[in-house]
MITORTI-811671 format. One record per residue (C-alpha): residue number from 0; residue in one letter; x, y, z. Coordinates in steps of 0.2 Angstrom, whole numbers, plus 5000, padded with zeros to 4 digits. Each point is the difference from the previous one (the first is absolute). Layout:
BEGIN
(pt NUM, "a", (X, Y, Z))
...
This chain:
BEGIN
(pt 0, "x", (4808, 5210, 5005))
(pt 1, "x", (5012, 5016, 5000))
(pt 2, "x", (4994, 5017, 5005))
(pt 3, "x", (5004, 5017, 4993))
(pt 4, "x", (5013, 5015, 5005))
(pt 5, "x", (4983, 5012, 5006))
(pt 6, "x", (4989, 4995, 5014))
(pt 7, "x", (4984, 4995, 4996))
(pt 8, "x", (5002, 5000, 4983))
(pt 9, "x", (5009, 4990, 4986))
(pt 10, "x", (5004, 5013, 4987))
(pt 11, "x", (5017, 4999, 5002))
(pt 12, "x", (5012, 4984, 5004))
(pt 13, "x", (5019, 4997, 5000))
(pt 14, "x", (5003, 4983, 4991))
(pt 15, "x", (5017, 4995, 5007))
(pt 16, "x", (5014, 4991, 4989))
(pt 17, "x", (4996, 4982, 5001))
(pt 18, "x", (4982, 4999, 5000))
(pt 19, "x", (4987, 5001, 4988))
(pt 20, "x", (4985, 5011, 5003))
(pt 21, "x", (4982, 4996, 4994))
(pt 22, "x", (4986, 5016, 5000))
(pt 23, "x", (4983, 4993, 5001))
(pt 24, "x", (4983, 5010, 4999))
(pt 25, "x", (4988, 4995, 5012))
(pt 26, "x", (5008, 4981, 5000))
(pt 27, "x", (5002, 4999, 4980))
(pt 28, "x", (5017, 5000, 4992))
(pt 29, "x", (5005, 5015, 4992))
(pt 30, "x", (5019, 5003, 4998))
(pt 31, "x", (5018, 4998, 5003))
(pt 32, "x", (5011, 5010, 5010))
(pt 33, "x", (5019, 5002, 4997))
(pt 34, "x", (5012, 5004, 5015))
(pt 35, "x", (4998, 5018, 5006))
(pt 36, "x", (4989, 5011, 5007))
(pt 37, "x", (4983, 4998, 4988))
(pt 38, "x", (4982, 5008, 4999))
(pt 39, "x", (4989, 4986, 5001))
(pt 40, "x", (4983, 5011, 4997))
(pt 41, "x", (4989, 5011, 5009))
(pt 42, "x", (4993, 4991, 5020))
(pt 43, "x", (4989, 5004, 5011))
(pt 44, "x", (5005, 4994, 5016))
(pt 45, "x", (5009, 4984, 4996))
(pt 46, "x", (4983, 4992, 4992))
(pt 47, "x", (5002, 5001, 4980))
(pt 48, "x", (5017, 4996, 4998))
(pt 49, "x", (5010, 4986, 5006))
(pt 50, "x", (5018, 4992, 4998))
(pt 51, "x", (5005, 4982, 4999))
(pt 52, "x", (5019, 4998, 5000))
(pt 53, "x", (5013, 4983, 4996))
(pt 54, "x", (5019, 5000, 5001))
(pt 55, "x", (5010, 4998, 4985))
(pt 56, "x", (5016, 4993, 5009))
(pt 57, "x", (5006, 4982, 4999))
(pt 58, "x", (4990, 4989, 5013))
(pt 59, "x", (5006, 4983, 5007))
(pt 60, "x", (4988, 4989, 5007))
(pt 61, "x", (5006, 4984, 5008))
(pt 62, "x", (4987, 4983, 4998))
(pt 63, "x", (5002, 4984, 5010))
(pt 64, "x", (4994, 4987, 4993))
(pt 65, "x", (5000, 4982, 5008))
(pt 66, "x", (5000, 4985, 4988))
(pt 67, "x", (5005, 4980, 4998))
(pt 68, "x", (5013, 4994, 4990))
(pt 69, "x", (5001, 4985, 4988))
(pt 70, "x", (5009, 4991, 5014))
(pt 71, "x", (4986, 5003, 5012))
(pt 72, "x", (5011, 5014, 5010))
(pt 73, "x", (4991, 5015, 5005))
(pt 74, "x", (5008, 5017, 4998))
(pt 75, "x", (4997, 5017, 5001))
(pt 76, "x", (5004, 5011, 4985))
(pt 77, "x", (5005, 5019, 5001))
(pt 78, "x", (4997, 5010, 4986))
(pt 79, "x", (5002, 5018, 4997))
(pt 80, "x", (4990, 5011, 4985))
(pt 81, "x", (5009, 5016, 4996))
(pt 82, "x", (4984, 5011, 4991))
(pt 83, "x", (4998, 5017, 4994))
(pt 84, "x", (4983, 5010, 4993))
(pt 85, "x", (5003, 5002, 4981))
(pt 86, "x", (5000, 5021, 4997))
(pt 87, "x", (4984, 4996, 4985))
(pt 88, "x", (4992, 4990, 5013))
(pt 89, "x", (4996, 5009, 5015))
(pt 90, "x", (4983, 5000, 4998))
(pt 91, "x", (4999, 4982, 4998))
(pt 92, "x", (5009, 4997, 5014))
(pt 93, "x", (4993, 5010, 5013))
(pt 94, "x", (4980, 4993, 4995))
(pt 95, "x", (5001, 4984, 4993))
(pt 96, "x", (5009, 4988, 5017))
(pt 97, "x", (4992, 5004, 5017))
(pt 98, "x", (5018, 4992, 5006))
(pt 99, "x", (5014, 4999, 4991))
(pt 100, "x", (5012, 4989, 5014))
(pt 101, "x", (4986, 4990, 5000))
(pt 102, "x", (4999, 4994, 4982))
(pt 103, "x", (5017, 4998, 4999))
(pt 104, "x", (5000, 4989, 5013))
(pt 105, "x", (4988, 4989, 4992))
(pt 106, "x", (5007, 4999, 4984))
(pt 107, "x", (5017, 4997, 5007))
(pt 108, "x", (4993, 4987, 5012))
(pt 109, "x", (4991, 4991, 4983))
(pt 110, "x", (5018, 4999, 4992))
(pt 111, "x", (5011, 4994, 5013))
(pt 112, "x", (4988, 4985, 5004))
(pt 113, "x", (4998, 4995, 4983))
(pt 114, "x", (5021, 5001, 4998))
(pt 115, "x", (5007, 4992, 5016))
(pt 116, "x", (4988, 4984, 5001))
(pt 117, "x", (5008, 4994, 4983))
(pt 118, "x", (5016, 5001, 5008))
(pt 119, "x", (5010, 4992, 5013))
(pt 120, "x", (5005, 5009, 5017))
(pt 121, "x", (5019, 5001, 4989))
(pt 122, "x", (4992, 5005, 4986))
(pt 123, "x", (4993, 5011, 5005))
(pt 124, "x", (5016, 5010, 5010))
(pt 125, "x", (5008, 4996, 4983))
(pt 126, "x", (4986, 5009, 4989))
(pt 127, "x", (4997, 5016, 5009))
(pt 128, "x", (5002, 5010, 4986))
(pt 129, "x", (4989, 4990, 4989))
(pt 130, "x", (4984, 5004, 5015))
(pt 131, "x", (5006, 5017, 4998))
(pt 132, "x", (4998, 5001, 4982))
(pt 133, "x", (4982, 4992, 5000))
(pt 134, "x", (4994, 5014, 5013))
(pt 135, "x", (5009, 5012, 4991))
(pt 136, "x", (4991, 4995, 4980))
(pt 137, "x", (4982, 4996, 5010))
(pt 138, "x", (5000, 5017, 5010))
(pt 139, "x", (5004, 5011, 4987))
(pt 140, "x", (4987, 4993, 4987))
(pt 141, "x", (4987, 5001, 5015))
(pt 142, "x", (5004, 5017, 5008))
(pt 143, "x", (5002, 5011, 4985))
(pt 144, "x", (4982, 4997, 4996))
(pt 145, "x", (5000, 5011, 5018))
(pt 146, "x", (5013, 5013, 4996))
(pt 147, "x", (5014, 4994, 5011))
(pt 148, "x", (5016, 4993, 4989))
(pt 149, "x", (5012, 4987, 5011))
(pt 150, "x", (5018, 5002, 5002))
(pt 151, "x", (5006, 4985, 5007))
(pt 152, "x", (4992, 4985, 5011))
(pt 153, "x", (5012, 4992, 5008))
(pt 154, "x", (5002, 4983, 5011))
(pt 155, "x", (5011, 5007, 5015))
(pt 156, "x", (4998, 4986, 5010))
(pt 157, "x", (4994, 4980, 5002))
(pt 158, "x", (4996, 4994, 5017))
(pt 159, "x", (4997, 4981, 5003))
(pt 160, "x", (4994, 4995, 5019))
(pt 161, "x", (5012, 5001, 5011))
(pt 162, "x", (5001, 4981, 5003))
(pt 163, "x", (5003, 4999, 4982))
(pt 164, "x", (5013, 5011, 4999))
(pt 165, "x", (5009, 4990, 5018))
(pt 166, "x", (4999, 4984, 4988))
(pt 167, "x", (5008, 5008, 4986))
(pt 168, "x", (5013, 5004, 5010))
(pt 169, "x", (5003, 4984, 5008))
(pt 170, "x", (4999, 4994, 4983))
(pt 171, "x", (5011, 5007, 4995))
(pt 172, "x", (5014, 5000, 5016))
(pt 173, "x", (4998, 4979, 4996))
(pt 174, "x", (5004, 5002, 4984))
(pt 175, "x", (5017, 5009, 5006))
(pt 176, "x", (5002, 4988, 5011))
(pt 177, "x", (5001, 4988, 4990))
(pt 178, "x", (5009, 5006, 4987))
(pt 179, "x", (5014, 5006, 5014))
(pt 180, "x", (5000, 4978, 5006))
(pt 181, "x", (5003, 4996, 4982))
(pt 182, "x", (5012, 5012, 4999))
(pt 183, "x", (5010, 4993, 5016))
(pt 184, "x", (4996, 4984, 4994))
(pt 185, "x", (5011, 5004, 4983))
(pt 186, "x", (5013, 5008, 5010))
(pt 187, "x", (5001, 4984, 5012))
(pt 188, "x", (5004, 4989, 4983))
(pt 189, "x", (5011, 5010, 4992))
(pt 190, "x", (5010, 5001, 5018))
(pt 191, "x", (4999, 4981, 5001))
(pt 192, "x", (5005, 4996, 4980))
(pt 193, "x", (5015, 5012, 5003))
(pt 194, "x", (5005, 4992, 5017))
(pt 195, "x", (4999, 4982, 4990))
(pt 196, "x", (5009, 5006, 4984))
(pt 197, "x", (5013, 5009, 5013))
(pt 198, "x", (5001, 4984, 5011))
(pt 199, "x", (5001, 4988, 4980))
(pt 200, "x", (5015, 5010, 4995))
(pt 201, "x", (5009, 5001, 5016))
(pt 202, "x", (4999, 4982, 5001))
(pt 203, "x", (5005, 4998, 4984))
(pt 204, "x", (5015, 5010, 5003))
(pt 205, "x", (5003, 4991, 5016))
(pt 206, "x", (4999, 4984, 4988))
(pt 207, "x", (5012, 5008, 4986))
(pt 208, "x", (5013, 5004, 5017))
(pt 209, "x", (5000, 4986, 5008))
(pt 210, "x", (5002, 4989, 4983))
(pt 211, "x", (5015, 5011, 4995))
(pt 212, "x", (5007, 4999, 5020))
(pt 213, "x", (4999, 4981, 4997))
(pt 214, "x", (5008, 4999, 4983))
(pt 215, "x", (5014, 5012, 5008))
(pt 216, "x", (5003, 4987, 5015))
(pt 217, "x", (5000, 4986, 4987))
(pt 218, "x", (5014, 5008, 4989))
(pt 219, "x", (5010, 5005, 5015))
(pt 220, "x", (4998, 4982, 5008))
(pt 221, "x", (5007, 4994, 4981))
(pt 222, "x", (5012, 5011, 4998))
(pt 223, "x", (5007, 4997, 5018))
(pt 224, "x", (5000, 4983, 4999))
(pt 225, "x", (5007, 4999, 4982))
(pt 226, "x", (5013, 5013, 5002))
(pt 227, "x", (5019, 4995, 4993))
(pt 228, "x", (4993, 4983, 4994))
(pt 229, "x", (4990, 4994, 4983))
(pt 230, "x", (4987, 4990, 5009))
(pt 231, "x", (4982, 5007, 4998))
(pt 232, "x", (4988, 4994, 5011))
(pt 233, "x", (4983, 4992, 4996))
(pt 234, "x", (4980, 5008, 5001))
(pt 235, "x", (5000, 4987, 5017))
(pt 236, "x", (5014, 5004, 5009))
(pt 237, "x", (4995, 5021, 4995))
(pt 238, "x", (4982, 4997, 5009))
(pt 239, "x", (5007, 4989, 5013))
(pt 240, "x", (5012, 5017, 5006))
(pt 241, "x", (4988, 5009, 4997))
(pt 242, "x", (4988, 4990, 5013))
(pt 243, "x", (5015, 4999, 5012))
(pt 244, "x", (5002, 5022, 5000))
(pt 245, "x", (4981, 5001, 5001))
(pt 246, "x", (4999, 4989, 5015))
(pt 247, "x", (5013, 5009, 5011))
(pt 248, "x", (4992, 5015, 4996))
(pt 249, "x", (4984, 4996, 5007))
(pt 250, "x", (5010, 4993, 5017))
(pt 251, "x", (5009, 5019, 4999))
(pt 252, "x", (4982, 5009, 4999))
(pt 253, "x", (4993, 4987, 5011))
(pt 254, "x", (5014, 5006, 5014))
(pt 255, "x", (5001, 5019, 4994))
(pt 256, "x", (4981, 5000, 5006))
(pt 257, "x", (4997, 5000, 5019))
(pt 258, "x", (4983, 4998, 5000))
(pt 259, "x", (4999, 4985, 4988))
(pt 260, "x", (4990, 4985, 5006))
(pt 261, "x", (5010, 4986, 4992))
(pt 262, "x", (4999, 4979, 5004))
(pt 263, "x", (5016, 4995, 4994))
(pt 264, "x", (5001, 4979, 4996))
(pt 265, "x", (5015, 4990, 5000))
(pt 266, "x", (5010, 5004, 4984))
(pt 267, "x", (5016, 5002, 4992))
(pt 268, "x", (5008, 5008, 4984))
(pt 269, "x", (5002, 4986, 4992))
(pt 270, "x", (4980, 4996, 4999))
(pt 271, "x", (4999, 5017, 4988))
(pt 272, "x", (5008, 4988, 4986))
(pt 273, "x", (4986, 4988, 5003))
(pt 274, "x", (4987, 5012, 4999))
(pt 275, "x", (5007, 5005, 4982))
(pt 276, "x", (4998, 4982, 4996))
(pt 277, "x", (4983, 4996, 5006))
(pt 278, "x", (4996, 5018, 4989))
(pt 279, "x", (5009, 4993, 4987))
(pt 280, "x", (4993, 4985, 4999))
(pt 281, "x", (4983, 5005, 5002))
(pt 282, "x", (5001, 5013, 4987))
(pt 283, "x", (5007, 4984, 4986))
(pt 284, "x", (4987, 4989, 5007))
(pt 285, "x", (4986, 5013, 4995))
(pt 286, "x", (5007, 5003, 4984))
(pt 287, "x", (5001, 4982, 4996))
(pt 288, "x", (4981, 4995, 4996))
(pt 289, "x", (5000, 5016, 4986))
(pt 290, "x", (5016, 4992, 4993))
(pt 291, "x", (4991, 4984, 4997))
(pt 292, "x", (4982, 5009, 4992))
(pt 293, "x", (5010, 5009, 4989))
């Protein structure tokens, strides 16, 4: 209730900017103020006339509203309801709702728990703007049959319980985790296919060396032998050499290492030439059972 500018009486009252002023006689409605300084009507000490007054800025009220998801997760929804007095509808809205907040409240309470229980706890952090809407279309079809028009109902905020929210969390650090071992893991294979594809081709270029180093020795061994004379030499006699060079390197690598652990059996130089003959003949005796099942 709003008094006058004049003691004891209610002739005269200032209405200020952002409120709306209503006069009533002896408790009945009888008219609408505009801002200013207005004459309400003749008073006799405050008894005839009265005022009744509602702002006409934009007001925000902020609803909690504790509901269940689909998933059978518990969470606590905060909504706020942006509302104005429509200019036509003062008088509606200052006699027909005892509390406006109040209303609000229960018709923003009805919404959200008929929204989120169809929805899982995602779902519903996906779909906020899809809650909002709903409050939004059932608010405005309910309240303007009050006079207040609605601005904006918004979903600001979605609170699971706090255990909830620490298993999320973990979760989601296990998922990452995870995803950072396989990740190692990939790294690890790649680094060991390279290694074996590094250590396949050096060995293959240790092979290709080695067999050019030997087919060097055996044309030096041929040529020195051969040198100033038509004689050639046979395959045997090349490999036999070749036995002979190989041999006396080892014993030089054998003496070159200090720390080598060698048991040397009785031997001699000529024994190399039976060791070419024993390959030799192993090699023909092998050979000899596919010559006859062709």
């Amino acid at each position: 209730m709003e008094r006058g500018c004049l003691p004891c009486c209610n002739c005269v009252v200032t209405v200020p900017q952002d409120k709306y002023f209503a006069v009533e006689n002896f408790g009945k409605f009888s008219k609408m103020l505009p801002p200013g300084l207005n004459f309400a009507g003749f008073d006799v000490c405050g008894c005839c006339i009265s005022f009744r007054s509602i702002t006409s800025r934009v007001e925000q009220n902020q609803v909690r509203v504790q509901t269940k998801t689909k998933d059978n997760v518990f969470v606590v929804a905060n909504v706020a309801v942006q509302q104005s007095v429509k200019p036509e509808c003062v008088e509606q809205a200052m006699y027909k709702l005892t509390n406006v907040h109040v209303q609000i409240d229960a018709y923003v309470s009805d919404v959200v728990r008929s929204q989120v229980p169809m929805m899982t706890l995602d779902e519903a952090f996906e779909k906020k703007d899809d809650i909002s809407h709903a409050i939004q279309d059932k608010l405005t079809a309910e309240m303007a049959a009050y006079g207040f028009q609605i601005h904006k109902a918004l979903v600001t905020e979605l609170q699971p319980d706090a255990s909830v929210v620490a298993s999320m969390n973990e979760i989601n650090k296990q998922r990452r985790l995870r995803d950072a071992s396989v990740m190692a893991a990939e790294a690890e294979k790649i680094k060991v296919v390279k290694a074996a594809e590094a250590a396949a081709d050096a060995a293959q270029l240790q092979g290709e060396g080695i067999a050019r180093q030997r087919r060097a020795i055996i044309d030096g061994l041929r040529d020195s032998i051969t040198h100033g004379t038509e004689e050639s030499l046979s395959t045997e006699k090349i490999s036999e050499l070749l036995l002979i060079t190989q041999y006396f390197e080892t014993l030089r690598d054998v003496a070159a290492n200090s720390k080598a652990q060698t048991v040397f059996l009785p031997h001699s130089a000529g024994a190399v030439a039976d060791v070419a003959s024993q390959i030799r003949n192993g090699i023909l005796q092998a050979g000899a059972p596919g010559q006859m099942r062709m």
